[in-house]
C-alpha positions as CSV (number, residue, x, y, z in Angstrom):
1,X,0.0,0.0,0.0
2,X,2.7,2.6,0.4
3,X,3.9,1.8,-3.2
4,X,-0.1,2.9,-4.2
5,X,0.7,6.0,-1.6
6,X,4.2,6.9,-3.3
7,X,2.4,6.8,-6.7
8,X,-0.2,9.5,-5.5
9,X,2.5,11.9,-3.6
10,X,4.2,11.7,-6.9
11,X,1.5,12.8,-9.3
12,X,0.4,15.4,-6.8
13,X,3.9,16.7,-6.4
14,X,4.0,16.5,-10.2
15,X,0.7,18.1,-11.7
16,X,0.0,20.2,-8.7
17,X,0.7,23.3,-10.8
18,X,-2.1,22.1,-13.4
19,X,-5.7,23.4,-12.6
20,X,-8.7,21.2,-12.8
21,X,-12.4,23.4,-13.0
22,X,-14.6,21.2,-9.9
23,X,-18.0,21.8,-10.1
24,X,-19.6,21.7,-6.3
25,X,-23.4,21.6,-6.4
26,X,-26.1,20.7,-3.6
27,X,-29.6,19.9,-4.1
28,X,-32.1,22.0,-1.3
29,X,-35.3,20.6,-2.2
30,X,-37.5,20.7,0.8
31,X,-35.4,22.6,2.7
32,X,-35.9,26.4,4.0
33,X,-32.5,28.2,2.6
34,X,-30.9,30.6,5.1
35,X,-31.1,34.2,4.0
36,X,-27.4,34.0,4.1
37,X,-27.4,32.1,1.5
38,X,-25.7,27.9,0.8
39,X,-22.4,28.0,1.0
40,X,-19.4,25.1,0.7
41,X,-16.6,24.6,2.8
42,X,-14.1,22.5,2.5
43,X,-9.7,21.8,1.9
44,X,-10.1,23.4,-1.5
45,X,-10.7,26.9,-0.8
46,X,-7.3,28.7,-0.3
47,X,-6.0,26.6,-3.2
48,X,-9.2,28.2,-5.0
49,X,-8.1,31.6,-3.7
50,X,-10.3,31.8,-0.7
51,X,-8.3,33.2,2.3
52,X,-8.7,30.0,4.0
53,X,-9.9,26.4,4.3
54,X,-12.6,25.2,6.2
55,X,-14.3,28.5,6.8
56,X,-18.5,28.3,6.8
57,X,-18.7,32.2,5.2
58,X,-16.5,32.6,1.8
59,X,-17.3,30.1,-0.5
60,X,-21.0,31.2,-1.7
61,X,-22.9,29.3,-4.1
62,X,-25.3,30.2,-6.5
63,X,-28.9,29.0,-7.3
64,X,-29.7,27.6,-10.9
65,X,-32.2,29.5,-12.5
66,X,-35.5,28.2,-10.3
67,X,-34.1,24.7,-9.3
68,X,-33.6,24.0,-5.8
69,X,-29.7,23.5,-6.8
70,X,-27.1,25.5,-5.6
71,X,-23.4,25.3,-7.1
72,X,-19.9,26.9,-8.0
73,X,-17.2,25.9,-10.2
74,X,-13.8,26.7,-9.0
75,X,-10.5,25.9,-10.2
76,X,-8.4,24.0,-8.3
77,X,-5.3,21.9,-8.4
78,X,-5.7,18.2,-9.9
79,X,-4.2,14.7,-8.8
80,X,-5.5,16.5,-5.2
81,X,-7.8,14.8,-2.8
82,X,-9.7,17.1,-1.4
83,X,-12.8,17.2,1.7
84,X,-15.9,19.4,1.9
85,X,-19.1,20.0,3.3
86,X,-22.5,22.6,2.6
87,X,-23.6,24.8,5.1
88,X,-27.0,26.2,5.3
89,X,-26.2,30.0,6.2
90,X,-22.4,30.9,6.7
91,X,-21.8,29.4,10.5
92,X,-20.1,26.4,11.0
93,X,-23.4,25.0,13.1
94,X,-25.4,25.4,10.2
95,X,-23.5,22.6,8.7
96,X,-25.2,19.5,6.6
97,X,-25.0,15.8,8.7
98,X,-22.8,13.7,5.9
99,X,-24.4,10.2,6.3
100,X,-21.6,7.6,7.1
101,X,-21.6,5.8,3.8
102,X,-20.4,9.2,2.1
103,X,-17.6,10.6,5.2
104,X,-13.8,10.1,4.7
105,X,-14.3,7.9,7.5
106,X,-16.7,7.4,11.2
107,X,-14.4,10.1,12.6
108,X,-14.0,12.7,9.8
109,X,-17.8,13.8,8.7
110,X,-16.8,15.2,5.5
111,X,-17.5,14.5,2.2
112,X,-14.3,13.7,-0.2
113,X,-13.6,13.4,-4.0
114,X,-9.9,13.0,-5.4
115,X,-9.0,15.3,-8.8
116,X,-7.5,13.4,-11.3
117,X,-7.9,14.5,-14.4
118,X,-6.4,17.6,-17.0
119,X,-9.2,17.0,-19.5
120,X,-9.9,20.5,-20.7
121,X,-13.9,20.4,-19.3
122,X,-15.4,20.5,-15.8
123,X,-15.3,17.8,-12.9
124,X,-19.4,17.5,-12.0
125,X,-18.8,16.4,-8.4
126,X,-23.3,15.9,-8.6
127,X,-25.7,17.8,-7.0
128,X,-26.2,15.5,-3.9
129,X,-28.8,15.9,-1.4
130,X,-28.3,18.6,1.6
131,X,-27.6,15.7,4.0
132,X,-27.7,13.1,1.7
133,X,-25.6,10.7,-0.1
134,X,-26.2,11.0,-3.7
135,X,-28.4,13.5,-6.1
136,X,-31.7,12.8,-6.3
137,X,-32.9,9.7,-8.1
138,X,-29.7,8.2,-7.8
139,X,-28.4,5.8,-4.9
140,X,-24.6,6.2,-4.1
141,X,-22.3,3.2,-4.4
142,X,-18.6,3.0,-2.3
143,X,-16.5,0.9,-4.5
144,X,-13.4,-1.0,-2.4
145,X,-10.9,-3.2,-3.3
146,X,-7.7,-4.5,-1.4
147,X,-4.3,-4.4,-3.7
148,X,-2.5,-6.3,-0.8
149,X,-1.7,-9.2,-2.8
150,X,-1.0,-8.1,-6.0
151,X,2.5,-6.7,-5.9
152,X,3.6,-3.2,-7.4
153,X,0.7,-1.0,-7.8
154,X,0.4,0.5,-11.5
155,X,1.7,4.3,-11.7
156,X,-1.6,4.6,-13.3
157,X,-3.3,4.3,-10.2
158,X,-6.2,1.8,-9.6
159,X,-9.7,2.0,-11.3
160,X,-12.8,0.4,-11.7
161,X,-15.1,0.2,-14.9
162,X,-18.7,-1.4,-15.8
163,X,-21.8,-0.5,-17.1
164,X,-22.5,2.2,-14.4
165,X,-20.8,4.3,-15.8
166,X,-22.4,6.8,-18.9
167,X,-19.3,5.8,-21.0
168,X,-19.3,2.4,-20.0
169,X,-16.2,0.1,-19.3
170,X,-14.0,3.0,-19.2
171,X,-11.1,2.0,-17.7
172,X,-10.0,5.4,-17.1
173,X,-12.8,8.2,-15.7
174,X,-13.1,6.7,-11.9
175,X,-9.9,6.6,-9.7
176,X,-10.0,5.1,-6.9
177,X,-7.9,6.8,-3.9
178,X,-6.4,5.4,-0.7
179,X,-6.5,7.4,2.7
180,X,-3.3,5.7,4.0
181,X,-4.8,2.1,4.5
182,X,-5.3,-0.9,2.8
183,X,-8.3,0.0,1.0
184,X,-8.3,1.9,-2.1
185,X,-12.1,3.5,-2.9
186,X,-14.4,6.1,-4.7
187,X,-18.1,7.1,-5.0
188,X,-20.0,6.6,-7.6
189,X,-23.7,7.8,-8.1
190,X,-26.2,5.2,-10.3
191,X,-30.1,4.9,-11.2
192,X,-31.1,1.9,-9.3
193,X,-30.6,-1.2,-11.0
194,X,-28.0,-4.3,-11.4
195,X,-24.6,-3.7,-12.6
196,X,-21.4,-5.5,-13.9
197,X,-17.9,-4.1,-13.1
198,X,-13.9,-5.1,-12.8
199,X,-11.3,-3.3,-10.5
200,X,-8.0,-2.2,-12.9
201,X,-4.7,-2.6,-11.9
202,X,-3.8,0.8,-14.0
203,X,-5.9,2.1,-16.7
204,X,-6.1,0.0,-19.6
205,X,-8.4,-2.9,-20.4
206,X,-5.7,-4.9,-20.3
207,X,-4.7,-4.3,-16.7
208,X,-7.9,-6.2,-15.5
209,X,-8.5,-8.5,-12.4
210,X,-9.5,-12.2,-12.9
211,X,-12.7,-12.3,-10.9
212,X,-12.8,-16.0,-9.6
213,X,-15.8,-18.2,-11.0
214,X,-17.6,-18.5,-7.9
215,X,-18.3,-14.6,-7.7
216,X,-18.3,-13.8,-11.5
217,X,-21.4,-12.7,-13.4
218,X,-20.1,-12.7,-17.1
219,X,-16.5,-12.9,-15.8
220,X,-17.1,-9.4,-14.0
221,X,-18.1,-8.6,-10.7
222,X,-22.3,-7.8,-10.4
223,X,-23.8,-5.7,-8.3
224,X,-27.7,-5.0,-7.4
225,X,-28.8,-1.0,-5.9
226,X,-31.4,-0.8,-4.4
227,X,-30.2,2.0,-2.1
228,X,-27.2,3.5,-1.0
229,X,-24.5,0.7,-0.7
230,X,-21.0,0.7,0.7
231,X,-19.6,-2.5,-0.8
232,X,-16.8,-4.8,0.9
233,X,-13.5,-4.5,0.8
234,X,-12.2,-7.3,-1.3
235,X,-9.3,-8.6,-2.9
236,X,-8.1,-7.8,-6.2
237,X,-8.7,-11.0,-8.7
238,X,-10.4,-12.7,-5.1
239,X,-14.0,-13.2,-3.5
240,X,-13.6,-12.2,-0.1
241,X,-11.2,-9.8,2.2
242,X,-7.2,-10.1,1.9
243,X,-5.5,-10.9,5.0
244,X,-2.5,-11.0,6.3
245,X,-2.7,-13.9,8.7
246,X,-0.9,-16.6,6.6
247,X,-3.0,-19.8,5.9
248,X,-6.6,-17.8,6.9
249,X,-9.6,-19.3,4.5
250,X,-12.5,-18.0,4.3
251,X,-15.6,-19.2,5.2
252,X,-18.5,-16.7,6.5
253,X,-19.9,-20.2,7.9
254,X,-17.4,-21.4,9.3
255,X,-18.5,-21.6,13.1
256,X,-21.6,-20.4,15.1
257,X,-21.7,-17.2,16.7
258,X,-24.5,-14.9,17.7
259,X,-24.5,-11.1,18.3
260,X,-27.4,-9.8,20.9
261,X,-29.0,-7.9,21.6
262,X,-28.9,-6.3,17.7
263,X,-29.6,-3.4,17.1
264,X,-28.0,-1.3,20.5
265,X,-27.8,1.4,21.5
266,X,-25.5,0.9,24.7
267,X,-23.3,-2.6,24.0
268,X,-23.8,-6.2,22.9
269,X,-22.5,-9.5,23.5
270,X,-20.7,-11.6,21.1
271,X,-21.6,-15.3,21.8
272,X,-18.9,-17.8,20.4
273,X,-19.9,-21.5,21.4
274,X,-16.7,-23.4,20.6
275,X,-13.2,-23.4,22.9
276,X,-10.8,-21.7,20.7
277,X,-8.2,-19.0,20.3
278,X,-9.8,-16.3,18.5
279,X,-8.6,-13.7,16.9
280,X,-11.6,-10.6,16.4
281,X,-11.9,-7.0,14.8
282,X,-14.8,-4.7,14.8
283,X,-14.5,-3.1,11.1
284,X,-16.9,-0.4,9.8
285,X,-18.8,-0.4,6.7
286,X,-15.6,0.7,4.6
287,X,-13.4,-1.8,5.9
288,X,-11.0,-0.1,8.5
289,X,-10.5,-1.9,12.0
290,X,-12.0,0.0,15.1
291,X,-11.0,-2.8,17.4
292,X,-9.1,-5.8,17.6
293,X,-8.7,-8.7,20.4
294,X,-5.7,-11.1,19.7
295,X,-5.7,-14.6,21.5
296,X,-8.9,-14.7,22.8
297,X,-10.1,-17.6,24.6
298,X,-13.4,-16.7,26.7
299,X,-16.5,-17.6,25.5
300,X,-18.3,-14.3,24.8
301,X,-16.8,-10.8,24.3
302,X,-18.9,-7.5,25.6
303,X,-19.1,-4.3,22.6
304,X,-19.6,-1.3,24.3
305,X,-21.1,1.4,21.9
306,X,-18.3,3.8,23.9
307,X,-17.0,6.0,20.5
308,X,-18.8,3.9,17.9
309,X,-20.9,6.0,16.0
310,X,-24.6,5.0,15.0
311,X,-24.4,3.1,12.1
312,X,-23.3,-0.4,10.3
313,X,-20.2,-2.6,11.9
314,X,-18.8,-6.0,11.0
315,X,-17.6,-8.2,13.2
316,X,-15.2,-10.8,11.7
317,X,-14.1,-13.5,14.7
318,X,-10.9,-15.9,13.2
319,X,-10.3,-19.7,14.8
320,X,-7.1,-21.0,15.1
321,X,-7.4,-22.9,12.1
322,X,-8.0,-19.8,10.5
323,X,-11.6,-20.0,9.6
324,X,-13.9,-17.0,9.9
325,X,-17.1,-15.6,10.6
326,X,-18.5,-12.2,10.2
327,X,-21.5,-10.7,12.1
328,X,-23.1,-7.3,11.3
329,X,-23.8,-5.0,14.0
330,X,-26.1,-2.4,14.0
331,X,-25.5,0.5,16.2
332,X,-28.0,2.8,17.3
């Protein structure tokens, strides 16, 4: 994962200079606007020429004609990943609640995209919903894939393609970004519906996965919206989660255990029923680990809600023959 980190810090420190136009736009349907007007803040301003980041009051935008959209195209550096939010007014209280499936992460509540192109047009971030996740009529879908086991990561970056997008299977419109972990990601917004895709190791067709048979639809990955989904984090060219336990197999059957009581709102109890030497992590819905318990041998483990937001958790218990289970929690 460093290797996919070095190949961002060195596009960033190489196109920096070169301006992208970024088209921020919110949809306030149903919503009484503040006679302050809507504004965006964000880690783009000062590079926008703002006098600062992150400030509620200088980045105005501007209603479309009669539509309940507000926007403003600025021109920022690309190869850039940058974090934003609306505001309601111009005071940092009157911000929007980002819904967890579109934050950086359960502890950063903004909203992210990553620049990556020099094409001589505008970058339509989408008109999402004040407090939504995607623009309205659409669902949002968090695509993640783990590049642990594939070796060098292409200077290219890593990409995924299907027929979601409007120029379908283009291996080259939808970067995916990592935030220092792991997991490499981006957002996409889609119509309801099912969908076939691939992750790209670079940007060619050539540089495709090989989806195993037993999770291939048409030898691509397939995918069915019905509302906004955060998908797993799998493995390039695999079915399931990479790990780096040697030997681990997966197998989300592969013992009994029950989580109760689920939903909480104050803790829960995982129930394992078999002596073992477990190894367990609490991971949220985009695939980073909250918690972890290494050699664990008592027969039931007690969650506290503590600093866990409200919202969707897995709960992935290993044996010592390294199969695994995962639980959902649901945290209120």
């Amino acid at each position: 994962m460093r290797k996919f980190l070095f190949v961002i810090a060195a596009m960033a420190f190489a196109y920096s200079g070169f301006a992208k136009k970024v088209k921020f736009s919110v949809d306030m349907a149903g919503i009484v606007t503040s006679t302050n007007g809507v504004h965006v803040m964000g880690t783009f301003q000062t590079a926008a020429g703002y006098t600062a980041n992150l400030d509620p009051a200088l980045t105005l935008l501007t209603q479309e004609g009669t539509s309940t959209i507000y926007s403003i195209i600025v021109t920022i550096p690309a190869f850039l990943e940058y974090e934003y939010t609306f505001i309601n007014g111009d005071k940092s209280y009157e911000v929007e609640f980002v819904p967890l499936e579109s934050r950086v992460d359960i502890w950063n509540a903004n909203r992210w995209l990553y620049v990556d192109s020099l094409k001589n047009d505008t970058t339509d971030v989408g008109a999402v919903i004040f407090s939504g996740n995607a623009p309205a009529g659409k669902s949002l879908i968090r695509f993640l894939v783990n590049m642990t086991n594939t070796g060098n990561i292409s200077s290219k970056g890593v990409h995924v393609a299907g027929n979601f997008q409007a120029s379908q299977w283009n291996t080259k419109n939808n970067i995916m970004y990592s935030f220092g972990i792991d997991t490499i990601e981006v957002i996409a917004y889609v119509v309801n519906g099912t969908y076939e895709f691939k992750y790209y190791n670079g940007n060619l067709l050539s540089n495709t996965e090989n989806v195993p048979p037993s999770c291939q639809v048409n030898t691509h990955r397939s995918i069915t919206v019905t509302k906004d989904t955060v998908l797993p984090a799998i493995c390039f060219s695999g079915c399931y989660s990479c790990y780096s336990f040697a030997g681990i197999k997966e197998n989300t059957n592969s013992q009994n255990i029950n989580l109760y009581p689920n939903p909480t709102n104050s803790y829960a109890t995982l129930q394992l029923y078999k002596n073992d030497n477990y190894t367990i992590s609490i991971n949220d819905v985009v695939g980073r680990t909250l918690r972890s318990y290494y050699n664990y041998t008592s027969s039931s483990l007690k969650i506290d809600k503590n600093d866990l937001a409200e919202g969707i958790y897995y709960v992935s218990v290993i044996n010592s023959s390294g199969l695994k289970s995962t639980a959902k929690l649901v945290i209120e």
